[in-house]
N, C-alpha and C positions, 0 to 999 in steps of 0.2 A: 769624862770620856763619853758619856751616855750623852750628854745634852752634845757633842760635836756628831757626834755617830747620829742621830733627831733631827739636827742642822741638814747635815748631808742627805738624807735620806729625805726632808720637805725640798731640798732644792732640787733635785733630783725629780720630785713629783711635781713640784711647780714650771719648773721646762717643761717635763713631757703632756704635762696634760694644756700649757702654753695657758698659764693664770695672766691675764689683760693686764693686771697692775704689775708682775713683777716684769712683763715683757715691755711694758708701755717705760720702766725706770730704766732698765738697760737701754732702750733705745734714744729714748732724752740723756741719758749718760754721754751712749759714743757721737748721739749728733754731736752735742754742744762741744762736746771734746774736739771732735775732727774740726770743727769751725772753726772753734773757739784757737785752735794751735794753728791753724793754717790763716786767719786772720793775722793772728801774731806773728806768727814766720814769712807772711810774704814780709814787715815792714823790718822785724827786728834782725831777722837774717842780713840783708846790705847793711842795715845800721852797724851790726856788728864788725863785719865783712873791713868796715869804711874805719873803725875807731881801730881794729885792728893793725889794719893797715898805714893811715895816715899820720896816726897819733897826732891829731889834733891840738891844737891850745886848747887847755880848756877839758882832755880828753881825760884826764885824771880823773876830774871831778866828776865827768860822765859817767867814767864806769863804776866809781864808787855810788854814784847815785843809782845804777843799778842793782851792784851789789846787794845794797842796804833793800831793795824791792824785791830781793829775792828772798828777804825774810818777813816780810809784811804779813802777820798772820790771816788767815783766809777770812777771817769775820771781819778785819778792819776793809779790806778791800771790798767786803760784800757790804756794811756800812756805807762808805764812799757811795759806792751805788747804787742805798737805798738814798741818801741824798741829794744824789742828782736826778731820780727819776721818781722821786714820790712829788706830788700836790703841788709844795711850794720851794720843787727842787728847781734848780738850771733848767731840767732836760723833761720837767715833769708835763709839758706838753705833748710829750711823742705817746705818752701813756702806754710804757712799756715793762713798770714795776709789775714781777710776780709773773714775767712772761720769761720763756725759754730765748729770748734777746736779753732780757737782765741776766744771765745766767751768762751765755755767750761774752757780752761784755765786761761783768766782770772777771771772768777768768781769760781772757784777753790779757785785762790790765793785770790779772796776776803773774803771768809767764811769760808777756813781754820781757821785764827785765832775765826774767831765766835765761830767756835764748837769744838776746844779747850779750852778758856776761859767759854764758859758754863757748859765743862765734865767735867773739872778741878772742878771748882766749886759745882757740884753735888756730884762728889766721896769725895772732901776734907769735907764734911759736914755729912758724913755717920757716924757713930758711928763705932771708932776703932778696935771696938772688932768685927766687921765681917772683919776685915783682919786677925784678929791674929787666929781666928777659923780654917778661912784656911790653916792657915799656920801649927796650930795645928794638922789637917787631914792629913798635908802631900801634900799640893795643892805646886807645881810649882811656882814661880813666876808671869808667865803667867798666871797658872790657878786662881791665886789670883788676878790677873787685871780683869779677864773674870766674875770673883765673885763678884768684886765689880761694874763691869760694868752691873751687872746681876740686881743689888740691887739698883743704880740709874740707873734705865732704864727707868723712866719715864722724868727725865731729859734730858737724853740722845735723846730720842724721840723729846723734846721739842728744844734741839739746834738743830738738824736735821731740823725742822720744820721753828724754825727761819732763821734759812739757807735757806731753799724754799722761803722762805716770802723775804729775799733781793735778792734773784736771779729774782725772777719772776717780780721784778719790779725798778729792775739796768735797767742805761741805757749809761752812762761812758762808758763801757766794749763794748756794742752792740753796739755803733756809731766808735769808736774810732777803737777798736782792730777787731770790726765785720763788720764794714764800712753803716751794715741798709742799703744794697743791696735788692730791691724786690726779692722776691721767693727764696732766696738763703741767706741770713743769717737776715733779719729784724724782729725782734723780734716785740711783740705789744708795748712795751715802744718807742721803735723807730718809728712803724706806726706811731702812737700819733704823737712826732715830726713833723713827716713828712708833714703827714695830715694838721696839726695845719699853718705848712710852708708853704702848698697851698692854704689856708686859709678857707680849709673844715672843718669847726668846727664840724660837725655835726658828718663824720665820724672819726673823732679822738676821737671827744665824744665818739662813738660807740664802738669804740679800747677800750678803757678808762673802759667804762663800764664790758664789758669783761674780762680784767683784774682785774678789781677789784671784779667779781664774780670768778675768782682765787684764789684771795687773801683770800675773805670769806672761802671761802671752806678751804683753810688753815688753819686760824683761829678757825672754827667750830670743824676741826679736831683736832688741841691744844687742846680746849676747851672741847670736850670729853675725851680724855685722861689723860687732867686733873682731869674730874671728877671721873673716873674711879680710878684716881690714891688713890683719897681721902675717896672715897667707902669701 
């Protein structure tokens, strides 16, 4: 209880006195995060939208290949793209290992499949007859994806959200592909480590804490929307 009560009370003084490295790890935190989920949601949003919808040939196999990426532990993805972007990677020309773009991108490629398997899953649950209405008026194909994405948009919100919630607190991606460089790509997951490794318990604690008043605040916001949804 003493060492949580220690925790609270150095994060507390790390806010207010505004310490550069723990404010520099939150702020590389919610960039990459916001990016990182709004890169993946412009693409995997319609993808889902469309597999939901269409049920394609082929569309089985889609989602289960999703599925299965939605449990890819966070070090194999962060792997992957230390691969493609180190030396004598694919991509290791753009030389961008150990840069807050490695980070971005692999957590990209991590919740892509999250927020397809969850859109897929809210449109193919919609009652069919608001695709065929569309389709009745004369809506587009597109416009018929946009209709049904319109109509579970509370789901939609809710994969988005779950997507923030494993970004904000991966750490695979941010050691391996981000390297957890001070003031330059260490996110608060990585602090934590680090801290933990110097055997400052107190302010990893502190890290710790901070993130997980992240995490609430995520959560809190689910949780209105959901109620909102239900209203």
């Amino acid at each position: 209880m003493e060492f949580l009560l220690e925790g609270l009370l150095e994060a507390w003084r790390l806010v207010a006195v505004g310490d550069a490295h723990v404010l520099h790890a939150v702020w590389v935190t919610l960039m990459c995060t916001g990016l990182a989920v709004g890169l993946a949601a412009a693409v995997a949003l319609p993808y889902g939208a469309w597999l939901g919808r269409t049920r394609p040939d082929g569309g089985g196999l889609q989602v289960f290949v999703m599925r299965v990426g939605m449990f890819v532990p966070t070090v194999v993805v962060g792997l992957l793209v230390y691969s493609l972007l180190s030396r004598r990677g694919l991509l290791g020309g753009l030389e961008l290992l150990y840069t807050k773009g490695a980070i971005i991108g692999g957590e990209v490629l991590l919740v892509f499949p999250l927020i397809v398997t969850l859109t897929h899953g809210a449109v193919a649950s919609l009652d069919p007859i608001v695709a065929e209405t569309a389709r009745t008026l004369g809506a587009s194909s597109w416009r018929v994806n946009l209709t049904l994405m319109s109509e579970a948009r509370t789901g939609l919100v809710a994969a988005c959200l779950a997507a923030c919630a494993r970004c904000l607190s991966e750490l695979g991606v941010a050691l391996v592909a981000g390297g957890g460089l001070a003031m330059r790509t260490r996110t608060l997951s990585a602090t934590i480590t680090y801290e933990l490794s110097r055997g400052n318990f107190s302010r990893g604690l502190a890290s710790g804490i901070i993130l997980l008043v992240l995490a609430v605040g995520v959560a809190l916001l689910a949780h209105r929307l959901g109620r909102e949804a239900r209203a």
